[in-house]
C-alpha positions as CSV (number, residue, x, y, z in Angstrom):
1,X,57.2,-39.7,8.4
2,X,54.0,-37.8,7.3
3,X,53.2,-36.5,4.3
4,X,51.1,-33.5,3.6
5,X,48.9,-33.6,0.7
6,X,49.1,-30.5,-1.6
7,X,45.8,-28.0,-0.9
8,X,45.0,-26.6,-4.0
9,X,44.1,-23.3,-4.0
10,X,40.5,-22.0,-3.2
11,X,38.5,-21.0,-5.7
12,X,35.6,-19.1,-5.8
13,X,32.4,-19.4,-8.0
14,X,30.3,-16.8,-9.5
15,X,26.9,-16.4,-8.2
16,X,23.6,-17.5,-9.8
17,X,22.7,-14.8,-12.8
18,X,19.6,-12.5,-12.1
19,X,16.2,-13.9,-13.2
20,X,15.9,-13.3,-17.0
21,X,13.0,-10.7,-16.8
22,X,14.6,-8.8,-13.9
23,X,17.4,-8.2,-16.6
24,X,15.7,-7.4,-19.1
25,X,13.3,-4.9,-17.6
26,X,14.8,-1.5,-17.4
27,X,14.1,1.4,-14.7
28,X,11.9,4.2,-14.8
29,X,13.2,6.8,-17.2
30,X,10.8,9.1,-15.3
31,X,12.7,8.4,-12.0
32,X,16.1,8.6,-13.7
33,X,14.8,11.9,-14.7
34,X,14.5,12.8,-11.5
35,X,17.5,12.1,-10.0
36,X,19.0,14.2,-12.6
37,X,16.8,17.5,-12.2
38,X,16.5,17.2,-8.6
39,X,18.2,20.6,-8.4
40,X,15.8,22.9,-7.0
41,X,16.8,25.6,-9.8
42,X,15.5,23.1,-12.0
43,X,11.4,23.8,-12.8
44,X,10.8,20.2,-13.4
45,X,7.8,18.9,-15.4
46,X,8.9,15.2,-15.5
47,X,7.2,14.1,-12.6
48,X,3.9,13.0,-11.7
49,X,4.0,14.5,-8.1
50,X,0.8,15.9,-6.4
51,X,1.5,19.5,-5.4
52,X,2.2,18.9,-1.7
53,X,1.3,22.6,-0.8
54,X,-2.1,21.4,-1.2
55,X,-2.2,18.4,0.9
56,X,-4.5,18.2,3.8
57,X,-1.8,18.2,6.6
58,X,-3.7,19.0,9.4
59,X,-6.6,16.8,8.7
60,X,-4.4,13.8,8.1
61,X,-2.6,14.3,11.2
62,X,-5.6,14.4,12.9
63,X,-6.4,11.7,11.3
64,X,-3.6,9.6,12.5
65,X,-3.5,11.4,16.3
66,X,-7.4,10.0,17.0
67,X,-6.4,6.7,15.5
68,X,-3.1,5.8,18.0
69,X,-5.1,7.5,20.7
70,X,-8.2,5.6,20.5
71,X,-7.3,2.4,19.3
72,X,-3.3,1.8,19.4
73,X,-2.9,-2.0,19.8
74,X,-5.1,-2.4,16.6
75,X,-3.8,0.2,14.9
76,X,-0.2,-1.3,15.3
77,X,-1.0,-4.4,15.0
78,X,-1.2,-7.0,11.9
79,X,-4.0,-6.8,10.0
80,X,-6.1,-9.0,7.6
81,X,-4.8,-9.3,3.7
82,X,-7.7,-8.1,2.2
83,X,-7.7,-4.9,4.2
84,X,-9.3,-2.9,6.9
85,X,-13.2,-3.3,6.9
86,X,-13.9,0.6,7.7
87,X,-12.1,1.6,5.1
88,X,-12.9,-1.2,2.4
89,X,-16.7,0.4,3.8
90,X,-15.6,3.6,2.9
91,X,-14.3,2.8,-1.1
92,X,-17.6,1.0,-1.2
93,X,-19.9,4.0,-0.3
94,X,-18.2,6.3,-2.9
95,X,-18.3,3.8,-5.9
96,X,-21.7,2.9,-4.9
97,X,-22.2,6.6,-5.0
98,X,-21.0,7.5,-8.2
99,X,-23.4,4.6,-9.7
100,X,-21.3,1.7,-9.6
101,X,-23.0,-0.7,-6.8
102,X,-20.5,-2.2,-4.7
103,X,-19.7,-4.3,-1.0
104,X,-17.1,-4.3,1.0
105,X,-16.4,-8.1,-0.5
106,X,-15.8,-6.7,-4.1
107,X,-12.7,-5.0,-2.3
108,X,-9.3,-5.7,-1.8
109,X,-7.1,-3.0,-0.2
110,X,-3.4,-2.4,-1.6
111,X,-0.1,-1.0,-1.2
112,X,-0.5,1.9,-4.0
113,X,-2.4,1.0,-6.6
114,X,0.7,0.1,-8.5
115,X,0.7,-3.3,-6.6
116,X,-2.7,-4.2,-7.7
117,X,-1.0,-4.1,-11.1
118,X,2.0,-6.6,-9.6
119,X,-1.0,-8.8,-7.7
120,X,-2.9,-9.0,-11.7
121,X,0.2,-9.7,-13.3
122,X,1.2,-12.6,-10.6
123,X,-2.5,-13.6,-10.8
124,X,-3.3,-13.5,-14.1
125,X,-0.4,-13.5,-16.4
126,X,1.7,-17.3,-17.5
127,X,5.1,-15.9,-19.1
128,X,4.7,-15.6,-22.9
129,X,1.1,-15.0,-22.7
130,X,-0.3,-11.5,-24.5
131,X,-1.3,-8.3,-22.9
132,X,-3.1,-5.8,-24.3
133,X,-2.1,-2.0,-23.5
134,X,-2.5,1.9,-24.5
135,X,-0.4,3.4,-26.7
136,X,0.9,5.5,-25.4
137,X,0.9,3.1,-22.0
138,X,1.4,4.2,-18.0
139,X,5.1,3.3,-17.9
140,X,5.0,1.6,-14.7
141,X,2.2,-0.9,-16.2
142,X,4.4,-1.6,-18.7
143,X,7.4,-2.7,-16.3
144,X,5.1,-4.9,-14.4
145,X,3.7,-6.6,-17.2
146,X,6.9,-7.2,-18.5
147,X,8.4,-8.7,-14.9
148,X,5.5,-10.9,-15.2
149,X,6.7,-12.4,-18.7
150,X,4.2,-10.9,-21.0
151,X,4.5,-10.3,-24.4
152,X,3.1,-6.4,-24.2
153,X,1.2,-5.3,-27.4
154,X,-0.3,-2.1,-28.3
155,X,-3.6,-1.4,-29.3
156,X,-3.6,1.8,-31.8
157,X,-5.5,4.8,-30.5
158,X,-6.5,8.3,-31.4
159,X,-7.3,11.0,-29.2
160,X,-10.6,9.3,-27.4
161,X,-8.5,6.7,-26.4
162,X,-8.7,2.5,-27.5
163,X,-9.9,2.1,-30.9
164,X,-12.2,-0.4,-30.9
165,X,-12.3,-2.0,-33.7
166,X,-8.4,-2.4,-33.7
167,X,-8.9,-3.9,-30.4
168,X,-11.4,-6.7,-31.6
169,X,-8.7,-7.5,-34.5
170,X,-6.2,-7.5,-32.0
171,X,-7.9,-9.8,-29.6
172,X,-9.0,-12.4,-32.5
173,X,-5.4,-12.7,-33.7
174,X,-3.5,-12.9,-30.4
175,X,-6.0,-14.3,-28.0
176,X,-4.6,-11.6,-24.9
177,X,-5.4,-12.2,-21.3
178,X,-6.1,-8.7,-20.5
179,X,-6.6,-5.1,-22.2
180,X,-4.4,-2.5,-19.4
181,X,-6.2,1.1,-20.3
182,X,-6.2,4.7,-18.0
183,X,-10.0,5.7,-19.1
184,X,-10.1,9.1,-18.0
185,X,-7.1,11.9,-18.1
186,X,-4.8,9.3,-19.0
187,X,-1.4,8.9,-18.1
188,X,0.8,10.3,-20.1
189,X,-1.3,12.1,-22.6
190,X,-4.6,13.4,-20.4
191,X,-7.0,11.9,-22.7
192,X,-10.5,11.1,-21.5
193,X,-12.1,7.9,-23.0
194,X,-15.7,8.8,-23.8
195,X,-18.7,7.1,-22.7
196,X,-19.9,5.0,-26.2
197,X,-16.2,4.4,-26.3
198,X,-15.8,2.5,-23.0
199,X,-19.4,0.8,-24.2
200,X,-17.7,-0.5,-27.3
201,X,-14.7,-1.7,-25.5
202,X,-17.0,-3.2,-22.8
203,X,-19.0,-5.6,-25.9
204,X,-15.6,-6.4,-27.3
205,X,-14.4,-8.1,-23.5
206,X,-17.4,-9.8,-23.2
207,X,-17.7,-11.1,-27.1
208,X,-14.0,-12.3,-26.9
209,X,-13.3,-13.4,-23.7
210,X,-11.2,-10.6,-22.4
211,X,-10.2,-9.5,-19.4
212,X,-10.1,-5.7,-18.5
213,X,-7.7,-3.7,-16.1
214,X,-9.7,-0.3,-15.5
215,X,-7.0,1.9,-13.7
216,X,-8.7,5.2,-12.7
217,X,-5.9,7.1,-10.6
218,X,-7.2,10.3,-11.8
219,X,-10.7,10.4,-12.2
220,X,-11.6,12.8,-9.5
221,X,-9.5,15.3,-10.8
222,X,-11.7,16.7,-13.0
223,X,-11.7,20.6,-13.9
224,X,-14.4,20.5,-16.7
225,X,-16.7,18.1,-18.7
226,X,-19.2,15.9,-17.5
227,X,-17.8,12.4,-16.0
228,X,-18.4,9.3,-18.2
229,X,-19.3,6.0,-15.9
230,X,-16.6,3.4,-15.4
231,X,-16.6,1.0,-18.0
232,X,-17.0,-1.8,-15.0
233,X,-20.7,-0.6,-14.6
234,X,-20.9,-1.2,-18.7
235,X,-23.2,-4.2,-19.6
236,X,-20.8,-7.3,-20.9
237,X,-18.3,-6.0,-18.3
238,X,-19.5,-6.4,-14.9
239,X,-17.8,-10.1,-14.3
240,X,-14.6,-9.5,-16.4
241,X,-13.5,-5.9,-15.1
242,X,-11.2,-5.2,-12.2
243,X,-11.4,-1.4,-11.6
244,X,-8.5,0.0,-9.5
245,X,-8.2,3.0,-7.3
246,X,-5.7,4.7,-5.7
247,X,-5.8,7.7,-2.9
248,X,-2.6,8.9,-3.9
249,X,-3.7,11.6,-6.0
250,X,-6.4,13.0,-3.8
251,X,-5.3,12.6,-0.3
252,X,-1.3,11.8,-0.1
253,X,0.7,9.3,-2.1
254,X,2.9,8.4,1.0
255,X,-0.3,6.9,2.7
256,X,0.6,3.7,-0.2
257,X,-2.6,3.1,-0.1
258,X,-4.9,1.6,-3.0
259,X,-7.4,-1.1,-3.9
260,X,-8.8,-2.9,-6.6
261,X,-13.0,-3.7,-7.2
262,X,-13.3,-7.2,-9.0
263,X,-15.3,-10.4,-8.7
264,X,-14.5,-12.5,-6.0
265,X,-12.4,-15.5,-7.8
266,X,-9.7,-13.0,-9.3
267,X,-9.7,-11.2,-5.8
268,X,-9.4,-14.4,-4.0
269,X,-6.0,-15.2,-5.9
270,X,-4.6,-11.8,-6.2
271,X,-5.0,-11.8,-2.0
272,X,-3.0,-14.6,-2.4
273,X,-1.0,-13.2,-4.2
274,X,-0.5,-10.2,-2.0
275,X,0.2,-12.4,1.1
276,X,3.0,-13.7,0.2
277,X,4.3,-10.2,-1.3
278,X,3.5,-7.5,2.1
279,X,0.7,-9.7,4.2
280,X,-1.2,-6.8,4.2
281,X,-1.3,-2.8,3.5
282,X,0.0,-1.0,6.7
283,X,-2.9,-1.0,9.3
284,X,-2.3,2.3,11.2
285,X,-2.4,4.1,7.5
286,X,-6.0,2.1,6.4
287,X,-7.3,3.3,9.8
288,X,-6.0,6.5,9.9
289,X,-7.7,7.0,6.2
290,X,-10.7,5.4,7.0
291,X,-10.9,8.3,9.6
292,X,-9.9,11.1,7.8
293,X,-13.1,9.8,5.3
294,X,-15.2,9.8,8.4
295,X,-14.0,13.2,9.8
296,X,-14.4,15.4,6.5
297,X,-15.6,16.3,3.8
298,X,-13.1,14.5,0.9
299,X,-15.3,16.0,-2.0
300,X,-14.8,19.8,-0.7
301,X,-11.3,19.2,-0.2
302,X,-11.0,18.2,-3.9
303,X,-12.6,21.0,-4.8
304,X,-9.9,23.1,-3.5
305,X,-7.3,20.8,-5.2
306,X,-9.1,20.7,-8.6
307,X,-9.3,24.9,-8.6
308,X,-6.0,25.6,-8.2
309,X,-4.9,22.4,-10.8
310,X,-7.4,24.0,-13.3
311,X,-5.6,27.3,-13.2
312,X,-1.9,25.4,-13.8
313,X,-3.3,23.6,-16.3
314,X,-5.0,27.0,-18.0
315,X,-0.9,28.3,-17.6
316,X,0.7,26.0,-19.5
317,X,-2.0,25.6,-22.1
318,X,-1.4,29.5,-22.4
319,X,2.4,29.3,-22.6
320,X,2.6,26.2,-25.1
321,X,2.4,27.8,-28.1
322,X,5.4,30.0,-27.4
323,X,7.5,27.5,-25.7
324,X,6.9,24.8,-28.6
325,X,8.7,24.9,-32.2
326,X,5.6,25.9,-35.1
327,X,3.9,22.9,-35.9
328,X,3.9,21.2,-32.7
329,X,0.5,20.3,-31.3
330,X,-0.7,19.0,-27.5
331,X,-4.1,17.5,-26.0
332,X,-5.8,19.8,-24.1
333,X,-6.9,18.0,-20.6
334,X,-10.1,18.2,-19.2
335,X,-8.3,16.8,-15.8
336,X,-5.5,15.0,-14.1
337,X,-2.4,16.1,-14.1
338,X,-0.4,15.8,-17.8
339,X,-0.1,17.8,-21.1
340,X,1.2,15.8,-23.8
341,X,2.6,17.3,-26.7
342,X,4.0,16.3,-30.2
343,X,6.6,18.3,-31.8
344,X,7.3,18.4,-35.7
345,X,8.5,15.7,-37.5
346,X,12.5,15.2,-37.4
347,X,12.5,16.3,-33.4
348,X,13.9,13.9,-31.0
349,X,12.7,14.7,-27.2
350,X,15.1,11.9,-26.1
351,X,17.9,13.5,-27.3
352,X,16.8,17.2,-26.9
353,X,16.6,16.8,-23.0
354,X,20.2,17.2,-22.0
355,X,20.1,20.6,-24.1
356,X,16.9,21.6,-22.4
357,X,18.3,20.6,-18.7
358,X,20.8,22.7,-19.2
359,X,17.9,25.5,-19.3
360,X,17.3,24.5,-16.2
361,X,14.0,22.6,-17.2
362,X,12.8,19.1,-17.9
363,X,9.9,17.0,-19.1
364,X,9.4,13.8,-19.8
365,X,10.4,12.2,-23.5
366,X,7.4,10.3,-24.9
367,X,9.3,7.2,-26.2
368,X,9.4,4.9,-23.0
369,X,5.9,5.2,-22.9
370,X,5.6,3.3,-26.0
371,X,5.2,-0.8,-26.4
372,X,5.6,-0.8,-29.5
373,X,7.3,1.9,-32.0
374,X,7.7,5.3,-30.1
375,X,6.8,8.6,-31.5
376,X,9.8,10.0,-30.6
377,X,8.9,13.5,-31.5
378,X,6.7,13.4,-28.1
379,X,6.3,14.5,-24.7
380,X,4.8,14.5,-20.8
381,X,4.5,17.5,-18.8
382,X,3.1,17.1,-15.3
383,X,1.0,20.8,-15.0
384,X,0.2,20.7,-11.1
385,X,3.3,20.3,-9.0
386,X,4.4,24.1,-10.3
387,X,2.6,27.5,-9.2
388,X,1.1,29.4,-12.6
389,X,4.3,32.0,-12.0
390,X,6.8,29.1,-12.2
391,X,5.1,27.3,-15.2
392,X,5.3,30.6,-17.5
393,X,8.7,30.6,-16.0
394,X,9.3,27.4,-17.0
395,X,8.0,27.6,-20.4
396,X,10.0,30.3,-20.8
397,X,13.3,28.6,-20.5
398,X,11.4,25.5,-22.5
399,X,11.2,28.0,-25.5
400,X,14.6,29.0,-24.8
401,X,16.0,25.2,-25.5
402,X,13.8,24.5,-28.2
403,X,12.6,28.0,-30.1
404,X,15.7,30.0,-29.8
């Protein structure tokens, strides 16, 4: 006779939890923001969307047309990590343009400039180790320093920017790896660092031992003012500074396309870095950039960008005062694309916005962008994505929510 053997019943196991820091790094507020006021009723100030009325359509198509006509098979094909040479050529010539002497070797082409902040991070950063940021910081710096392990600091600052003298008693007491800062019409508050600032913070690097993310999304977005040099070209800077860029703001953001200036050991392992992340930026999108650079005139197509930003900017500056409780104050840009305001004592933008929503309106509430204790009486405005008509418009309701 046989005997069967009892089968106990299957079991199954839970999976493997997620990497600590993937928990414990939360979304983008701004994002979640949007998802929420993607109503087109809704005049939406959250974002930090280029106005994509103004976008060189034609010329970028064009652009792309000559590239798969002329040279297809390289255009689709792979391409090398560090990037396309015509357009790391291209970068080149405007830096070295604008004063800050540079080869096509000092380059490294990326997805966005947001991934050059990934690549640093992966590059740079052991888990535990210090980083240095604004405060108020680029939100999505402060996510990617935190995937990375970091322990994020703030370095105070008033209305030019890092102070420098709290950033040498920072960097004594905590030894950081890196200062993060947004020089000119920072994101969120619009600030522009000036130039003996960024000189100060440059002899502070090189006294310490301090490495120095320059991220200058913005820069050529300036309405007014004279432009201050990058701090990289700042003496006690040139070997510790990695400057990124980004054509996201000044040709189209869905081109991805970025790139980081740095000395060649960091680029070396950020490449790396990047190889085992994307193997490289899309070719066709490099080529079909380096093109558009080579078939017009970038600077005159600015000029139209920057005209009709400066007159969205001057609206909302105008409407502030009205839209804004008595006492409130705001930083008045020279460029870019933010207003930053701080309401009176005892506000909370946080949990004003579902009131203000329901004006059909939004902004931004100030506190994520903080590392360390949020003003929570604060917040972004993105000025450019809107006409004049609709920002009044949208002030209006603004004052509605908050002013009665």
């Amino acid at each position: 006779m046989t005997v069967s053997a009892a089968v106990p019943a299957a079991t199954t196991a839970p999976t493997p939890p997620l990497a600590a820091r993937a928990a414990s790094v939360g979304g983008s507020p701004v994002r979640d923001i949007l998802a929420v006021t993607a109503r087109p009723e809704v005049i939406n100030f959250a974002g930090g969307l280029p106005a994509p009325g103004l976008f060189d359509k034609e010329g970028i198509a064009a652009a792309f047309q000559a590239v798969l006509t002329e040279q297809p098979e390289r255009a689709l094909q792979y391409s090398t990590t560090e990037g396309e040479p015509t357009l790391r050529a291209a970068i080149a010539a405007r830096l070295s343009g604008r004063g800050l002497a540079t080869e096509v070797d000092d380059l490294l082409v990326t997805t966005g400039s947001q991934q050059a902040l990934s690549l640093l991070a992966t590059a740079l950063i052991e888990p535990g180790e210090t980083v240095l940021v604004e405060s108020p910081c680029y939100l999505a710096a402060l996510q990617a320093f935190g995937l990375a392990g970091a322990r994020v600091i703030a370095v105070p600052c008033d209305e030019a920017g890092v102070v420098p003298d709290a950033l040498d008693e920072l960097v004594a007491l905590h030894r950081p790896k890196l200062l993060y800062t947004v020089p000119t019409f920072q994101n969120p508050t619009g600030r522009t660092m000036p130039a003996d600032r960024r000189a100060a913070i440059a002899a502070v690097a090189a006294r310490r031992g301090l490495w120095i993310v320059e991220d200058d999304p913005y820069g050529e977005l300036r309405f007014e003012g004279e432009r201050a040099p990058w701090i990289a070209s700042y003496p006690g800077a040139e070997d510790r500074t990695v400057l990124l860029g980004s054509f996201s703001k000044v040709m189209a953001p869905g081109l991805r396309l970025g790139w980081m200036r740095g000395p060649a050991g960091l680029l070396r392992a950020c490449a790396i870095a990047k190889q085992a992340a994307d193997l490289h930026t899309p070719t066709v999108n490099q080529l079909a950039a380096a093109r558009y650079l080579a078939d017009n005139d970038l600077d005159a197509h600015l000029a139209r960008v920057t005209g009709a930003y400066r007159e969205r900017r001057d609206a909302m500056l105008a409407g502030l005062a009205d839209a804004l409780p008595e006492g409130s104050s705001w930083i008045r840009p020279e460029g870019g694309m933010f207003v930053w305001a701080k309401l009176p004592d005892g506000y909370d933008t946080t949990a004003l916005l579902p009131e203000v929503v329901k004006h059909l309106v939004a902004y931004v509430p100030g506190a994520p962008f903080y590392a360390g204790v949020p003003d929570v009486a604060t917040l972004r405005m993105c000025f450019v994505t809107q006409t004049p008509d609709e920002i009044a418009e949208g002030l209006r309701r603004l004052g509605g929510a908050l002013v009665g």
